[in-house]
C-alpha positions as CSV (number, residue, x, y, z in Angstrom):
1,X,-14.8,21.0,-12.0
2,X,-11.5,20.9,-9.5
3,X,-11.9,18.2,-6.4
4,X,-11.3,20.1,-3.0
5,X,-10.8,18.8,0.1
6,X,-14.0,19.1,0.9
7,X,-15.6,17.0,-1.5
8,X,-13.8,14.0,0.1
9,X,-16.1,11.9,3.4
10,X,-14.6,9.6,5.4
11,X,-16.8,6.5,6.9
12,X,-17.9,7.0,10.2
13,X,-15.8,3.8,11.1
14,X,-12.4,5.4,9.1
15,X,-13.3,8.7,11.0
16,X,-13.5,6.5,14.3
17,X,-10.7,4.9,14.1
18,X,-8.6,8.5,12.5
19,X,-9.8,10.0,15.7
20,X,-8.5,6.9,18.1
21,X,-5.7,7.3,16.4
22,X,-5.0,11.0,17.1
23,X,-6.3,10.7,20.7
24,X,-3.1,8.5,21.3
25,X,-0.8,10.2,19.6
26,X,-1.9,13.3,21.5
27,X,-1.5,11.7,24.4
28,X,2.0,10.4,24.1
29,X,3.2,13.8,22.7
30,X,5.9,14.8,24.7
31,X,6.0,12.0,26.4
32,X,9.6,9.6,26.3
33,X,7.9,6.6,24.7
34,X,8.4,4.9,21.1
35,X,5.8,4.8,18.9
36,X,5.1,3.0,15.7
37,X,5.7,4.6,12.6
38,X,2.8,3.3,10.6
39,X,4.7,3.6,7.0
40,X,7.1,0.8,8.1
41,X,4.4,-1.3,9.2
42,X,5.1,-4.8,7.4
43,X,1.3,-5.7,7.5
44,X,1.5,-2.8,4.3
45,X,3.5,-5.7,2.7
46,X,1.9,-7.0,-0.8
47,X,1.7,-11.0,-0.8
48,X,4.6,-11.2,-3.9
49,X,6.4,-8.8,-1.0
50,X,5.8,-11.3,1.8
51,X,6.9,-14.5,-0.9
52,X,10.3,-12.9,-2.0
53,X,10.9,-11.8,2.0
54,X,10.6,-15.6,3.2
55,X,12.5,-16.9,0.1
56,X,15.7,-14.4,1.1
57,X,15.5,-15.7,4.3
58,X,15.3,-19.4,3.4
59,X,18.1,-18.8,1.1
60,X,20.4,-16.8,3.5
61,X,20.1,-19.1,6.4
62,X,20.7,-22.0,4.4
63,X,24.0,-20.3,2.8
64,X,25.2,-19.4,6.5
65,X,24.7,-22.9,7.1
66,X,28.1,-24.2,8.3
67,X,28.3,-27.7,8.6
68,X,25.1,-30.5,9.0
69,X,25.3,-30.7,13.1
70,X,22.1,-28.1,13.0
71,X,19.5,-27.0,10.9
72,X,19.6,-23.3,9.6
73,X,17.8,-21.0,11.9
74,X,14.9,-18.1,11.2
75,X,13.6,-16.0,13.6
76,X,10.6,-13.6,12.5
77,X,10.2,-10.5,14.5
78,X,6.8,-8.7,14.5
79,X,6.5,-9.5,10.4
80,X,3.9,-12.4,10.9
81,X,3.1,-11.9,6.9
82,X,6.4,-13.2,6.2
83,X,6.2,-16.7,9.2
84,X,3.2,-17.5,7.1
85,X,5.1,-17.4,3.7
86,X,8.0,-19.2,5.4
87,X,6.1,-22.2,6.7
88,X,4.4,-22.5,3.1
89,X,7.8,-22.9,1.6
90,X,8.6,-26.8,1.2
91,X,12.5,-26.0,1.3
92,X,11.6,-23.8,4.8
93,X,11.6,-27.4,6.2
94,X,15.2,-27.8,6.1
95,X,14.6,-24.6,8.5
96,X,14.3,-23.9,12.1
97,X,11.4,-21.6,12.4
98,X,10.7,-18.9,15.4
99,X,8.2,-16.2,15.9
């Protein structure tokens, strides 16, 4: 027995949501707008992923770190996975966090 396309059902929901989906991306075809490419979406990052992300970051600002008139600054930009990581880190407290 070979699987075919066909023998493969989305849930109503999944098919809800494909079709939302498709509606908008219709709608801004053509259209001079950016839109999201959903395979660099950092909400697809694995927790061991979001972990070794925050621990870079701790580690890089802390090595930029010039002198002790300022604490090392991290700003997080649309990776909220990664802010929570960071503020779990005891050593992100030597760390100015922003989101």
């Amino acid at each position: 027995m070979t699987d075919s396309d066909d023998d493969f059902q989305l849930s109503a929901e999944a098919k809800k949501a494909l079709d939302e989906f498709l509606a908008e991306q219709k709608q801004v075809e053509g259209a001079d707008v950016i839109t999201e490419n959903w395979q660099l979406s950092q909400f697809w990052y694995t927790d061991e992923t979001s972990q070794k992300l925050a621990q870079e970051c701790v580690v890089a600002a802390i090595a930029c770190k010039s002198d002790d008139t300022y604490l090392p600054q991290i700003a997080c930009v649309s990776c909220p996975s990664v802010m929570e990581k960071l503020v779990e880190l005891p050593v992100s407290h030597n760390c100015e966090i922003y989101i």
